[in-house]
DSSP file (Angstrom, degrees, kcal/mol; ACC not computed):
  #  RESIDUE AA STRUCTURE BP1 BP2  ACC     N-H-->O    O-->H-N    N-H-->O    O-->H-N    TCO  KAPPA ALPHA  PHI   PSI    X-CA   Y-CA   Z-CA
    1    1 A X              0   0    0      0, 0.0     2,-0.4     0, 0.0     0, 0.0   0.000 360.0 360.0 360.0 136.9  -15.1   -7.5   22.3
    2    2 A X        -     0   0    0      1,-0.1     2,-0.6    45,-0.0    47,-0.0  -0.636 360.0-117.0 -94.7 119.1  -15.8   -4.6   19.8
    3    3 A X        -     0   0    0     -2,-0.4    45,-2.6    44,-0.1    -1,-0.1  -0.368  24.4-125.2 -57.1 103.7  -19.1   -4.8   17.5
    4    4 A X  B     -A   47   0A   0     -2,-0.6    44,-0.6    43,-0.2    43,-0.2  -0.024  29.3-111.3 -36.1 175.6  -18.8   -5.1   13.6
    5    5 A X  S    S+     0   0    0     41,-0.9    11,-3.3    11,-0.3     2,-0.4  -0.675  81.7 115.0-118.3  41.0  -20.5   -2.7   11.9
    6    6 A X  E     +B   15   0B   0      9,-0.3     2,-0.4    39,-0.1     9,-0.2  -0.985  31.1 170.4-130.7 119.8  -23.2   -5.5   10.4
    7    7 A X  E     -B   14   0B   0      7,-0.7     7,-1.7    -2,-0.4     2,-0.4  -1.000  15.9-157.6-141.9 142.5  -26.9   -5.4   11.4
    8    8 A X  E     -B   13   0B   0     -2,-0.4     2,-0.3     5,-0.2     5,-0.2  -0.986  10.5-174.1-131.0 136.4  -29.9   -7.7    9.6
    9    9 A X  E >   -B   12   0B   0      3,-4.7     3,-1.5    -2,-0.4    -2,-0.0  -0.792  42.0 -99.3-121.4 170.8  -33.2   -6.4   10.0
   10   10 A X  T 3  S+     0   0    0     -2,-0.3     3,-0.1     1,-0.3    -1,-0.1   0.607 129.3  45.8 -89.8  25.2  -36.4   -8.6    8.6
   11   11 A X  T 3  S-     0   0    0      1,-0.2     2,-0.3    76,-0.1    -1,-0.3   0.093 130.2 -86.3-121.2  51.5  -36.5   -6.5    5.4
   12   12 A X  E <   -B    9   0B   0     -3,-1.5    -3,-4.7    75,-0.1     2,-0.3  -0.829  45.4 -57.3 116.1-175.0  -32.7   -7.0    5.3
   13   13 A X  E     -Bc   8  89B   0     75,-3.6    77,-1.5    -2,-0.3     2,-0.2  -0.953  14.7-176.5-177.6 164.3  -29.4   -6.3    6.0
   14   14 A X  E     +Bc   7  90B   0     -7,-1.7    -7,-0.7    -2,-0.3     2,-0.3  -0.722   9.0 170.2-137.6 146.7  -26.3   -4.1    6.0
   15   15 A X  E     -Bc   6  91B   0     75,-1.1    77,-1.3    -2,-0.2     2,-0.6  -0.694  28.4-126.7-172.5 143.6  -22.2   -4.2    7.0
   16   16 A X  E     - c   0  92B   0    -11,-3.3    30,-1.7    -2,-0.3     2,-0.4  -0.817  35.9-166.6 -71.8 115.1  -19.2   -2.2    6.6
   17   17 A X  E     -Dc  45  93B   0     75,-1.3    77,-0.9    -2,-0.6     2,-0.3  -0.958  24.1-171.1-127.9 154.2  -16.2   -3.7    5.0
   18   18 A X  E     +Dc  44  94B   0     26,-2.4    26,-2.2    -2,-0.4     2,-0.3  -0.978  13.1 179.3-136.2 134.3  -12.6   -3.6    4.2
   19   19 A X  E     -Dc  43  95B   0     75,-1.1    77,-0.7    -2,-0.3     2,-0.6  -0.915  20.0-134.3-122.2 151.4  -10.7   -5.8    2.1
   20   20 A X  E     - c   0  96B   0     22,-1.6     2,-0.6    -2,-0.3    77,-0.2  -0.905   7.1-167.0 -88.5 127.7   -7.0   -5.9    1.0
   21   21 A X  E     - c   0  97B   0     75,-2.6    77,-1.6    -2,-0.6     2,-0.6  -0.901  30.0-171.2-109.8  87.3   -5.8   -6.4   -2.6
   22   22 A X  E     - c   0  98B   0     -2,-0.6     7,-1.2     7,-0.4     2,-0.5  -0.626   8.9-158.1 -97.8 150.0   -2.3   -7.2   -1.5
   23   23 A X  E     -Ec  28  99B   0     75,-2.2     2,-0.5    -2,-0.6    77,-0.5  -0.958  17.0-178.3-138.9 132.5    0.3   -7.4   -4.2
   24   24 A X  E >  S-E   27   0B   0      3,-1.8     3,-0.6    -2,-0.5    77,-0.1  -0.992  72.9 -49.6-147.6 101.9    3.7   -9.2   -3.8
   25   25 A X  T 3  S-     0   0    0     -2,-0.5     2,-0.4     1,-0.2    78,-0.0  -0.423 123.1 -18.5  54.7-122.5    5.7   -8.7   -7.4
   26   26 A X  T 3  S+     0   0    0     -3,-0.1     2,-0.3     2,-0.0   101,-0.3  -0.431 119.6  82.1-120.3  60.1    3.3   -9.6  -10.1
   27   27 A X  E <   -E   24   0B   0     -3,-0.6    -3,-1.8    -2,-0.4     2,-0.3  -0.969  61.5-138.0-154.6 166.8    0.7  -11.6   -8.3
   28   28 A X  E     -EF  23 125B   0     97,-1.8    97,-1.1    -2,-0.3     2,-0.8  -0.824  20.2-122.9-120.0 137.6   -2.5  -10.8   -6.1
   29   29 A X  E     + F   0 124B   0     -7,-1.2    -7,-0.4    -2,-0.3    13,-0.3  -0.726  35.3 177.4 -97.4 119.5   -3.7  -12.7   -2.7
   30   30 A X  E     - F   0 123B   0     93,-1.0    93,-1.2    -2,-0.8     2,-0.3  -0.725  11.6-157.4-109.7 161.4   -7.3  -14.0   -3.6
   31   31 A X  E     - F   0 122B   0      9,-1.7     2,-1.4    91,-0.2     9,-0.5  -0.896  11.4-146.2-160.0 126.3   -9.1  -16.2   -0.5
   32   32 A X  E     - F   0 121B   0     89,-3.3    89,-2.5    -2,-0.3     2,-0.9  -0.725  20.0-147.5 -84.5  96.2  -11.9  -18.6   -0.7
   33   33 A X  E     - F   0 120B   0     -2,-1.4    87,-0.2    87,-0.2    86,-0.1  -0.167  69.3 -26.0 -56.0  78.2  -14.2  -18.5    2.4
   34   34 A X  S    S-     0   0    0     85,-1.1    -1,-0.2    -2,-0.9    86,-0.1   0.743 120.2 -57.6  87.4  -7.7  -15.9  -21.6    3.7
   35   35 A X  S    S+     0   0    0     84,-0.2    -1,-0.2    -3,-0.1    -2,-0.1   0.534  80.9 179.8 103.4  20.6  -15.9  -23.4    0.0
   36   36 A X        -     0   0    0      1,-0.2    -1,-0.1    -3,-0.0    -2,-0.1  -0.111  41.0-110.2 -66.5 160.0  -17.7  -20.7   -1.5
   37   37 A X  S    S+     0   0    0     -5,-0.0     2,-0.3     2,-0.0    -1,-0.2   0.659 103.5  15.3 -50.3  -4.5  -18.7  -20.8   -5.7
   38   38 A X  S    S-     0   0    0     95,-0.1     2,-0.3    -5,-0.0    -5,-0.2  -0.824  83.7-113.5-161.2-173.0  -16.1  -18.0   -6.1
   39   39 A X  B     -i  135   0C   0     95,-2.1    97,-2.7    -2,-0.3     2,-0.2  -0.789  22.7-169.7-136.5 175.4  -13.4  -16.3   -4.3
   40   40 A X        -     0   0    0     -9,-0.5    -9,-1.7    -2,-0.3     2,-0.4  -0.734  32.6 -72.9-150.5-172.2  -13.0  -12.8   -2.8
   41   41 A X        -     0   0    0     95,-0.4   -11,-0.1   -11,-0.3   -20,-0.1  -0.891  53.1 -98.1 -98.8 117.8  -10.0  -10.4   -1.2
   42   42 A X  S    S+     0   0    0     -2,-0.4   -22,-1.6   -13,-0.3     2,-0.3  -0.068  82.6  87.1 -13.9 138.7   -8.7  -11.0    2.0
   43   43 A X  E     -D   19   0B   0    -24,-0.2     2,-0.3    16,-0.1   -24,-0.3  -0.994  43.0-170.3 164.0-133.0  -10.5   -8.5    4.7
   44   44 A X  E     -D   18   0B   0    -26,-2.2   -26,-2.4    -2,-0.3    15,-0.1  -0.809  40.6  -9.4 138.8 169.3  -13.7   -8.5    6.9
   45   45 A X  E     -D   17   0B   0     -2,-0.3     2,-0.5   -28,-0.2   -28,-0.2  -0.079  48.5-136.6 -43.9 111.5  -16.1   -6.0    9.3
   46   46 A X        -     0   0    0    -30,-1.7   -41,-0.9   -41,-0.2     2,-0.3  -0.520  25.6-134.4 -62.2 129.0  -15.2   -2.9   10.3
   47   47 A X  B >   -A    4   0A   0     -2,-0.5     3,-2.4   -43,-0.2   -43,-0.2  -0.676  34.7 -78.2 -93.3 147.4  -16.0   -2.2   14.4
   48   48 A X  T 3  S+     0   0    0    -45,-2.6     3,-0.1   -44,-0.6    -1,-0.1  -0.083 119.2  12.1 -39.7 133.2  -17.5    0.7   15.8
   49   49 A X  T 3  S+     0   0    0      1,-0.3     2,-0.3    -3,-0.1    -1,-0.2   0.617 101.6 130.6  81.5  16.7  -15.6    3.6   16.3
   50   50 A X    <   -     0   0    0     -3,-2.4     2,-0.3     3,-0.0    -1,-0.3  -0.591  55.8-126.7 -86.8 146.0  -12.7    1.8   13.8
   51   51 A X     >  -     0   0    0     -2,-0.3     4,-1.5     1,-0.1    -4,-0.2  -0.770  17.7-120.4-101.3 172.0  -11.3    3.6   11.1
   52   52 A X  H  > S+     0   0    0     -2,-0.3     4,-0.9     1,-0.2     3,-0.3   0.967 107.6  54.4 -64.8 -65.6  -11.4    2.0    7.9
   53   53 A X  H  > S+     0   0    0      1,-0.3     4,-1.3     2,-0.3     3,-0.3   0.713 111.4  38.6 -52.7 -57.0   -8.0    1.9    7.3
   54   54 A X  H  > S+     0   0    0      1,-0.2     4,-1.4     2,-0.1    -1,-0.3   0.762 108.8  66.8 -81.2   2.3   -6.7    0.0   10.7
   55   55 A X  H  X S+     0   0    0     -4,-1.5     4,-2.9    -3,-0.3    -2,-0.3   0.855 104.3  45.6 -69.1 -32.5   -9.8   -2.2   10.3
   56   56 A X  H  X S+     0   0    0     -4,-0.9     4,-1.4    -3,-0.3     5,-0.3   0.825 107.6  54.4 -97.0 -26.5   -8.0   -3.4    7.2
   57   57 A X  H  X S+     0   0    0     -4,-1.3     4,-2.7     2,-0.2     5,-0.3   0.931 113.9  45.1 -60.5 -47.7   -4.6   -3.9    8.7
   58   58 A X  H  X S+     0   0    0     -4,-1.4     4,-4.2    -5,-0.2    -2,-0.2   0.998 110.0  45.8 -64.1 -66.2   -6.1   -6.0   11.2
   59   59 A X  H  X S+     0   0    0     -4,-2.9     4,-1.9     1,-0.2     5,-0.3   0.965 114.3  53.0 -51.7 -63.1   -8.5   -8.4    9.3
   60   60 A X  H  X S+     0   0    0     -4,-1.4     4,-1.9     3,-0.2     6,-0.7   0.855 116.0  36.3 -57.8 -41.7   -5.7   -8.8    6.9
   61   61 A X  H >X S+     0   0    0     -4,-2.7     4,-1.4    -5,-0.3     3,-1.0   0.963 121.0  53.8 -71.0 -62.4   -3.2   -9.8   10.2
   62   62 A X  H 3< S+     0   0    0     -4,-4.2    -2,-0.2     1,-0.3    -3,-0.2   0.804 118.4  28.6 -19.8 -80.8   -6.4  -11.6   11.6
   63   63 A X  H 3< S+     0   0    0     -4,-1.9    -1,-0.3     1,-0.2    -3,-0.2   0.691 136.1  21.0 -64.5 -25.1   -7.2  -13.9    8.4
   64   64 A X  H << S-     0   0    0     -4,-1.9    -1,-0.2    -3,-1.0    -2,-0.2   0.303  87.5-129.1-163.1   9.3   -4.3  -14.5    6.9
   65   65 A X     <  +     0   0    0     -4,-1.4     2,-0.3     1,-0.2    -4,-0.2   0.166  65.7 129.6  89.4  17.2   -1.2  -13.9    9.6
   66   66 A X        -     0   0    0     -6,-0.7     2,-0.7    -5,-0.2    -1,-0.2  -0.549  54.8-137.1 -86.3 138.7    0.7  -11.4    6.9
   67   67 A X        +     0   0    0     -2,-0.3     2,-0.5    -3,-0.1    34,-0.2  -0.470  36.5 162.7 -76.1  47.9    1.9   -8.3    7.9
   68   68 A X        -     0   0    0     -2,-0.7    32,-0.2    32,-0.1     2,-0.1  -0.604  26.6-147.2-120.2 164.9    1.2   -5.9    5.6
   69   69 A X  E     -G   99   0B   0     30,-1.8    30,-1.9    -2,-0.5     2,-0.3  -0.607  29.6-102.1-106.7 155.0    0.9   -2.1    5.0
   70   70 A X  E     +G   98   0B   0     28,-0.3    28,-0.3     1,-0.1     3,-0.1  -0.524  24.2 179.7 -94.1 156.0   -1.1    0.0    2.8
   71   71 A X  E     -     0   0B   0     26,-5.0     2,-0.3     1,-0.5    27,-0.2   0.790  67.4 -13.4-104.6 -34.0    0.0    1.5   -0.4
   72   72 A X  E     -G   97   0B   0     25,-0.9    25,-3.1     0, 0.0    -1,-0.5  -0.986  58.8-102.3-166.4 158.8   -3.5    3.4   -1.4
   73   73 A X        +     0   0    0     -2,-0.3    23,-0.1    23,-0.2    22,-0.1  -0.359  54.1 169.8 -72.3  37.5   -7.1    4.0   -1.0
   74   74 A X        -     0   0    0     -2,-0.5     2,-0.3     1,-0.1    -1,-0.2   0.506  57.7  -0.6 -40.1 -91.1   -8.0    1.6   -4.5
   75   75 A X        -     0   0    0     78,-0.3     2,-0.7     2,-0.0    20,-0.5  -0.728  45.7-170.4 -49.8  90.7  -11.7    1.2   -4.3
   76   76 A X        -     0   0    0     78,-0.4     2,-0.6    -2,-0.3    80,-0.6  -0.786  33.7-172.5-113.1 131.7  -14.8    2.2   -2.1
   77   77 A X        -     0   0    0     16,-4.7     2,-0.6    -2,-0.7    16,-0.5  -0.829  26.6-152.3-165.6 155.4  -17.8    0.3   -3.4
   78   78 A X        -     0   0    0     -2,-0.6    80,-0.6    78,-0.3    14,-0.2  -0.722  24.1-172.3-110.1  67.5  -21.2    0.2   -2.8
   79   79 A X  B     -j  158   0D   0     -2,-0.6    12,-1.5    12,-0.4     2,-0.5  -0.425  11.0-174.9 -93.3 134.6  -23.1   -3.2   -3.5
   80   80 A X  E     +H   90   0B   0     78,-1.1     2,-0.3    10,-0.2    10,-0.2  -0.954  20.0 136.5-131.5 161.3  -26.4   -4.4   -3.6
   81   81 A X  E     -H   89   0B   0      8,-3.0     8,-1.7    -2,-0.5     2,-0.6  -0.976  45.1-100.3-167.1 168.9  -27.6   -7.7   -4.1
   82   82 A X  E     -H   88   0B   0     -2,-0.3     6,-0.3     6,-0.2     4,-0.1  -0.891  40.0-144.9 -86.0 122.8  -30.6  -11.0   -2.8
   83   83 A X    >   -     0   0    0      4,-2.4     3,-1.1    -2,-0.6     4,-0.3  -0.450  35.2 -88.1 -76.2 177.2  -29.2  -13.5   -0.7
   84   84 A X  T 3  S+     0   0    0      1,-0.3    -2,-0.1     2,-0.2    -1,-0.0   0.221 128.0  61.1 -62.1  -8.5  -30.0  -16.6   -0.7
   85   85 A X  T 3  S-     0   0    0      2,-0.1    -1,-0.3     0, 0.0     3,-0.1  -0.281 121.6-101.3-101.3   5.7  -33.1  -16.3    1.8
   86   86 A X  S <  S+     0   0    0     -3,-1.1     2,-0.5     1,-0.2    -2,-0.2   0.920  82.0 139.9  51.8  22.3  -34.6  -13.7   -1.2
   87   87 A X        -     0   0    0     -4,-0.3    -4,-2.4   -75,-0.0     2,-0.5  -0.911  57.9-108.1-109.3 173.6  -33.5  -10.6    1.0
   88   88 A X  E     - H   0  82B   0     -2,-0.5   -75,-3.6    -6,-0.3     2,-0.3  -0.539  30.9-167.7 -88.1 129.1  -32.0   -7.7    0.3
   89   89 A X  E     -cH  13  81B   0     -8,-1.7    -8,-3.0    -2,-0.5     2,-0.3  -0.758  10.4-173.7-104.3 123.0  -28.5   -7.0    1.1
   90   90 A X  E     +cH  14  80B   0    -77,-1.5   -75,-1.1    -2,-0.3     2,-0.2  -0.881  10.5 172.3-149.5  91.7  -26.4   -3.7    1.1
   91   91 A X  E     -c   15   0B   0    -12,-1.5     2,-0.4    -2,-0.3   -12,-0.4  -0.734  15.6-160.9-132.9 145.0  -22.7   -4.0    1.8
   92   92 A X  E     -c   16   0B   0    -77,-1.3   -75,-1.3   -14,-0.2     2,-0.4  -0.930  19.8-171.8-140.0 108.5  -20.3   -0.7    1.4
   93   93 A X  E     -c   17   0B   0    -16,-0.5   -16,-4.7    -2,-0.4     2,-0.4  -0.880  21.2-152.9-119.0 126.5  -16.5   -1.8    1.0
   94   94 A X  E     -c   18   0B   0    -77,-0.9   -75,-1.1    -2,-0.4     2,-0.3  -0.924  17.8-152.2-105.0 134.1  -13.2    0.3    0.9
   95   95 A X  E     -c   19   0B   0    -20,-0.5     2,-0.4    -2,-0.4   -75,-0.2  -0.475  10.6-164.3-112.4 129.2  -10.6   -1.7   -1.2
   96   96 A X  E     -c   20   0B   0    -77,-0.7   -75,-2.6    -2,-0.3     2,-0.8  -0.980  15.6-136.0-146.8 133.9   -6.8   -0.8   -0.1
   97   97 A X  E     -cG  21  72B   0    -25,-3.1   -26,-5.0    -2,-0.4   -25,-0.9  -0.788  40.0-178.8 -87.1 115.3   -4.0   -1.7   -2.3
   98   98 A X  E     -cG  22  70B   0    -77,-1.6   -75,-2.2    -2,-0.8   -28,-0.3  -0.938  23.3-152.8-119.2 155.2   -1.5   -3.2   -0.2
   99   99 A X  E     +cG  23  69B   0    -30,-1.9   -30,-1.8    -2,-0.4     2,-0.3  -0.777   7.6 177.0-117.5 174.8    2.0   -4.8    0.2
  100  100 A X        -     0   0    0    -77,-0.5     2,-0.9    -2,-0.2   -32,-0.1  -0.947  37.6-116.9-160.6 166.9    4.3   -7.1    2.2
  101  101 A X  S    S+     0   0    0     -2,-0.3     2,-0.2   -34,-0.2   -34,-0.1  -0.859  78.9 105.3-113.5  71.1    7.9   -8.6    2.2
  102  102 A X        -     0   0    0     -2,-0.9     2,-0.5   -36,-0.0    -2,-0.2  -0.838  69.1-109.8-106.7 170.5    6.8  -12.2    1.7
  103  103 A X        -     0   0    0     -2,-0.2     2,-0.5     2,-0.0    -2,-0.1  -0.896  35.1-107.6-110.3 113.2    6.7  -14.6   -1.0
  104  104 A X        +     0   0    0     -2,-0.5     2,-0.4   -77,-0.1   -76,-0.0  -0.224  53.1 148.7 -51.7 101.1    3.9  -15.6   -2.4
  105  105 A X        -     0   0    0     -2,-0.5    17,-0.1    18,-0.0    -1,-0.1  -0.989  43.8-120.3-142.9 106.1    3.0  -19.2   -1.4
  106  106 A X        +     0   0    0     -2,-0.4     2,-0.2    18,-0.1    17,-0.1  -0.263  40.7 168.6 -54.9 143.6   -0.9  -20.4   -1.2
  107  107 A X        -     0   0    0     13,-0.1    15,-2.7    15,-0.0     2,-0.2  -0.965  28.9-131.4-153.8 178.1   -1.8  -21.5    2.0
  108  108 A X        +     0   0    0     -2,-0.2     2,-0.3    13,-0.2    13,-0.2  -0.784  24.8 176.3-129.2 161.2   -5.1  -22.5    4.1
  109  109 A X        -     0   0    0     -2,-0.2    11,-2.5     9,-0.1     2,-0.7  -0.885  26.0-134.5-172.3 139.3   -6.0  -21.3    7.6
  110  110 A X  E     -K  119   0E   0      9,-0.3     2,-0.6    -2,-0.3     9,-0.2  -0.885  24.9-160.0 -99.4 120.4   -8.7  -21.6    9.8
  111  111 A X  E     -K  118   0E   0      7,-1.5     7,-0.7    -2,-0.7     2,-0.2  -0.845  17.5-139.1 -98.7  87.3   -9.7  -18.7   11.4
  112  112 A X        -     0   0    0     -2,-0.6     2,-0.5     5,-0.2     5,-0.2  -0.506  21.9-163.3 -60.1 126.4  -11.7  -18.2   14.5
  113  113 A X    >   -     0   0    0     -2,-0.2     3,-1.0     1,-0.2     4,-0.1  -0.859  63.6 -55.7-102.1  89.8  -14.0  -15.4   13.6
  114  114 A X  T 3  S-     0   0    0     -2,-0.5    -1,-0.2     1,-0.3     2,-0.0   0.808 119.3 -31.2  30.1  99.6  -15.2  -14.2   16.9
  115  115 A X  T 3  S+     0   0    0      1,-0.1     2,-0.4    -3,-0.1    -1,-0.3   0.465 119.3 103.6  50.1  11.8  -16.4  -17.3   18.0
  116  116 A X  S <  S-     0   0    0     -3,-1.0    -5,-0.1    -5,-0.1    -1,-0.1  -0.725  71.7-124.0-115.8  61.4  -17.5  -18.8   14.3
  117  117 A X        -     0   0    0     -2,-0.4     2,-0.5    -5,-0.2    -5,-0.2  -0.006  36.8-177.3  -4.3  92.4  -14.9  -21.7   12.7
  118  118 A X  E     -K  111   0E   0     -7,-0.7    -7,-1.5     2,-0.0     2,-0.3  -0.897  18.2-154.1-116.1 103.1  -13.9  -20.2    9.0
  119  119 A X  E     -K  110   0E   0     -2,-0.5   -85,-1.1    -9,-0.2     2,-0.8  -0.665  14.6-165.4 -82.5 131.5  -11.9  -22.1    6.9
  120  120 A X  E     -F   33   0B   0    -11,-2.5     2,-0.9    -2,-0.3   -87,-0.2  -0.842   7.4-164.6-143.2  85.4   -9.7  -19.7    4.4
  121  121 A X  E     -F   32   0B   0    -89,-2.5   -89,-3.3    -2,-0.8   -13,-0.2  -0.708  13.5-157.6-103.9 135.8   -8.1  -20.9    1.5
  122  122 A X  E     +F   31   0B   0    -15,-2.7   -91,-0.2    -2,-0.9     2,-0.2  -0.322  12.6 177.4 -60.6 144.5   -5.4  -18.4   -0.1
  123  123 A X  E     -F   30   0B   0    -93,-1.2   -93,-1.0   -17,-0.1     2,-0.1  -0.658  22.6-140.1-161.5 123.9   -4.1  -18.3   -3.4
  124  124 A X  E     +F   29   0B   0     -2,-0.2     2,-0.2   -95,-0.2   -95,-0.2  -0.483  32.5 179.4 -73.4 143.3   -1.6  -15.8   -5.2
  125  125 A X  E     -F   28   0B   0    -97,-1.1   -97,-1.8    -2,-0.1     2,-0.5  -0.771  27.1-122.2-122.7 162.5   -2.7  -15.2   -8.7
  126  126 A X     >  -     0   0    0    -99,-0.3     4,-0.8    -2,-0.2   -99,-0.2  -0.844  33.0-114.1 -90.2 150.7   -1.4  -13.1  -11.7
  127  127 A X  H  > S+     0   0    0     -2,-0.5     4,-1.0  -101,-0.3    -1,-0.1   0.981 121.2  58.7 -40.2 -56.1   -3.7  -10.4  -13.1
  128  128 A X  H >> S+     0   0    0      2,-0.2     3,-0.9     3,-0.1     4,-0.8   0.972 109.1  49.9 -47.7 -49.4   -3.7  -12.8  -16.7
  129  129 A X  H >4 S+     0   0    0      1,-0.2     3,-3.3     2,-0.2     2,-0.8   0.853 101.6  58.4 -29.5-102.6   -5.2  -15.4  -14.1
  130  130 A X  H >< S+     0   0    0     -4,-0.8     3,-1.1     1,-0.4     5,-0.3   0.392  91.0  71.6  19.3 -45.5   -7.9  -12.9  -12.6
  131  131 A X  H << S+     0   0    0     -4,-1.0    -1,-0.4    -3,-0.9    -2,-0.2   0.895 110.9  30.5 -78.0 -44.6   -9.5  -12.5  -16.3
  132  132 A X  T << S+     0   0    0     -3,-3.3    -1,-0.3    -4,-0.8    -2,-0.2   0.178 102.6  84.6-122.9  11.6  -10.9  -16.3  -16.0
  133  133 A X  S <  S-     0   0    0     -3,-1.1     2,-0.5    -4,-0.3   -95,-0.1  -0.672  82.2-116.5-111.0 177.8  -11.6  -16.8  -12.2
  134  134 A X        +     0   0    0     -2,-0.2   -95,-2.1   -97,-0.1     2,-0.5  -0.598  44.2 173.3-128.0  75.7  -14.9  -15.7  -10.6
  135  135 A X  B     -i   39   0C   0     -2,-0.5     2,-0.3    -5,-0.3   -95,-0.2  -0.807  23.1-110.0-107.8 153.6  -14.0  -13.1   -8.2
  136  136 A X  S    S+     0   0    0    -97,-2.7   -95,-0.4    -2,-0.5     2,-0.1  -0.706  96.6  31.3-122.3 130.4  -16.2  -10.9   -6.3
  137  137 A X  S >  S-     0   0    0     -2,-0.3     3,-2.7   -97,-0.1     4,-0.4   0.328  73.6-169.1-105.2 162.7  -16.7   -8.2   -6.3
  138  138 A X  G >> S+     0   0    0      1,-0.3     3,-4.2     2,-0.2     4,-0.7   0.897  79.2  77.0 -68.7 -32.5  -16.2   -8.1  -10.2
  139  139 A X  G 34 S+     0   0    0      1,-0.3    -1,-0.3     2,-0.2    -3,-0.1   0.452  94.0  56.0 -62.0  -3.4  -16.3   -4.5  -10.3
  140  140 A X  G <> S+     0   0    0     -3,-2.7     4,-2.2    -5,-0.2    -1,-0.3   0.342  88.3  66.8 -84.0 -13.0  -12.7   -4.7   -9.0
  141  141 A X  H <> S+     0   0    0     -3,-4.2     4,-2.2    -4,-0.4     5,-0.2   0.822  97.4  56.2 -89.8 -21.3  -11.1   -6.8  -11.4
  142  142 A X  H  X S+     0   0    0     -4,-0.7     4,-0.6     2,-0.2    -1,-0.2   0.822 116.3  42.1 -79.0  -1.0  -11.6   -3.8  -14.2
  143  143 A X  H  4 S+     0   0    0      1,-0.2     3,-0.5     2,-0.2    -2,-0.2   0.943 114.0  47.5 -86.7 -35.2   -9.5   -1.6  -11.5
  144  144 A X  H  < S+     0   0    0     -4,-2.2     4,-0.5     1,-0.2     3,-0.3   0.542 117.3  46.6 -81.6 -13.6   -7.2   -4.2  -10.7
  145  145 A X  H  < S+     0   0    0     -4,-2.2    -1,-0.2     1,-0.2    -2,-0.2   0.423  99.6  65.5 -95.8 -11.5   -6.7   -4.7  -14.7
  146  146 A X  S  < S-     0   0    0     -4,-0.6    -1,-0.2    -3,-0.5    -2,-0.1  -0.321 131.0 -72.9 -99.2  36.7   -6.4   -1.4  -15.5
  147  147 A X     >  -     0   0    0     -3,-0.3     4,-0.9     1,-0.1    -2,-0.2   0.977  34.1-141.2  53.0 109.9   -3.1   -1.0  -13.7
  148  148 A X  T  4 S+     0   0    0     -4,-0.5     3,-0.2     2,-0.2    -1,-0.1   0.721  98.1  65.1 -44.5 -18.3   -3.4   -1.0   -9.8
  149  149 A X  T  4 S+     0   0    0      1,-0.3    -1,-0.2     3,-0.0    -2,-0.1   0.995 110.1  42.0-101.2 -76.4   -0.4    2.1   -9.5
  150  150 A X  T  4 S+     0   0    0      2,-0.0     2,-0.4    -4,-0.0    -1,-0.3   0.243  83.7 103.4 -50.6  -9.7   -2.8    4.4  -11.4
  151  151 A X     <  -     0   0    0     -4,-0.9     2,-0.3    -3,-0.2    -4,-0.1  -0.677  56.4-133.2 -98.3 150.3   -6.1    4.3  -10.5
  152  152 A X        -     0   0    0     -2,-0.4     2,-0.1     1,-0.1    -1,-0.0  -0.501  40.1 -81.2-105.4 163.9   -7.9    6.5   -8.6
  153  153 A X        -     0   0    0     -2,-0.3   -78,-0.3   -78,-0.1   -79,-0.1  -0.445  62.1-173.5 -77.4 113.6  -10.3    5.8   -5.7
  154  154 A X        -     0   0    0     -2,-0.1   -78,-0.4   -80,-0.1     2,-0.3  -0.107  23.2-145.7 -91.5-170.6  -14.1    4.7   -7.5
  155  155 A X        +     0   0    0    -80,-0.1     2,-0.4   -78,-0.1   -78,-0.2  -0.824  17.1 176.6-149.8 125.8  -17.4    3.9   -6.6
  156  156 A X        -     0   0    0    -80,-0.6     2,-0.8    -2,-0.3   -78,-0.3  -0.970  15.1-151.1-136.3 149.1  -19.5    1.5   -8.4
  157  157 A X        -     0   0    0     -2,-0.4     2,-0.4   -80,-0.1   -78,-0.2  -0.793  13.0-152.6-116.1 119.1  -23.3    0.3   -7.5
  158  158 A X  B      j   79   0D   0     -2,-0.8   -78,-1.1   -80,-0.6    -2,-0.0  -0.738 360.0 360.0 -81.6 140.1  -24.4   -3.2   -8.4
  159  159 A X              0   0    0     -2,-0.4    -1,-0.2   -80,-0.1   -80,-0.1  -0.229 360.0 360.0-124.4 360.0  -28.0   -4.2   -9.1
C-alpha cells in the first residue's frame, strides 16, 4: 500500500492534497465527510511518488465511484490553520476543474479509507447555492464564482 503524503509531528502537522470541483451542466459536486460543520470538494492524499494530477483522478473514482476527467489546473492553495487539539496545521491543495457524463443526483457512500470507515455524503449544488453554504476552503468559492472557464491557476494563504 502506497503512503499519503501526511505526517504529524508534536509541534504539528502537514499533507498534500487534491480535490475535484467537478461540474455537470450548471451544478457543482460538494461532499460532507463524517458529519462535519461544513462541506468540502470531493478528493483526498496524494502518495509518494504520485503526481498530483492522477492522485486526483483516483480519490475522485475512490470516494465517489464517478469517472471523471480533468478540464484544468483551477486552484493550488496553501492553508494554514489550529485544529481542534490547539495545533498547527499546514495543508497545500491543488484544485482541478473537472467533468463527467453523469447526471447529477446526491448520493451517500461509505468509503473504506485505507482501513478507516468514512461516511461521504454528496450533494450537487448551483453556484447561487454556494454563496450561502459553508464550504471549505472558502478561498475557492470567489474562483468558483468568478466563472470557473476563466480563471487562472491561484494561490491563497490563510491565517
Amino acid at each position: 500500500m502506497a503512503r499519503d503524503i501526511k505526517f504529524w509531528k508534536e509541534d504539528g502537522s502537514f499533507k498534500l492534497r487534491v480535490c475535484g470541483v467537478i461540474q455537470v451542466k450548471d451544478k457543482i459536486l460538494i461532499d460532507n465527510c463524517d458529519n462535519a460543520p461544513f462541506w468540502g470538494y470531493p478528493g483526498g492524499h496524494v502518495e509518494i511518488g504520485e503526481d498530483t494530477r492522477k492522485a486526483v483522478v483516483r480519490e475522485i473514482r475512490e470516494e465517489t465511484n464517478i469517472d471523471a476527467e480533468i478540464v484544468k489546473n483551477l486552484a493550488s492553495i496553501q492553508l494554514f490553520f489550529t485544529r481542534d487539539d490547539n495545533m498547527p496545521f499546514h495543508e497545500i491543495g491543488f484544485y482541478y476543474l473537472m467533468k463527467a457524463n453523469i447526471e447529477p443526483k446526491d448520493f451517500s457512500i461509505e468509503e473504506n479509507d485505507k482501513g478507516k470507515l468514512r461516511k461521504h455524503e454528496f450533494k450537487w449544488i448551483t453556484k447561487e447555492e454556494l454563496k450561502n453554504l459553508d464550504v471549505r476552503p472558502t478561498a475557492l468559492k470567489e474562483v468558483i464564482l468568478n466563472n470557473l472557464e476563466n480563471q487562472e491557476i491561484i494561490s491563497y494563504i490563510t491565517d
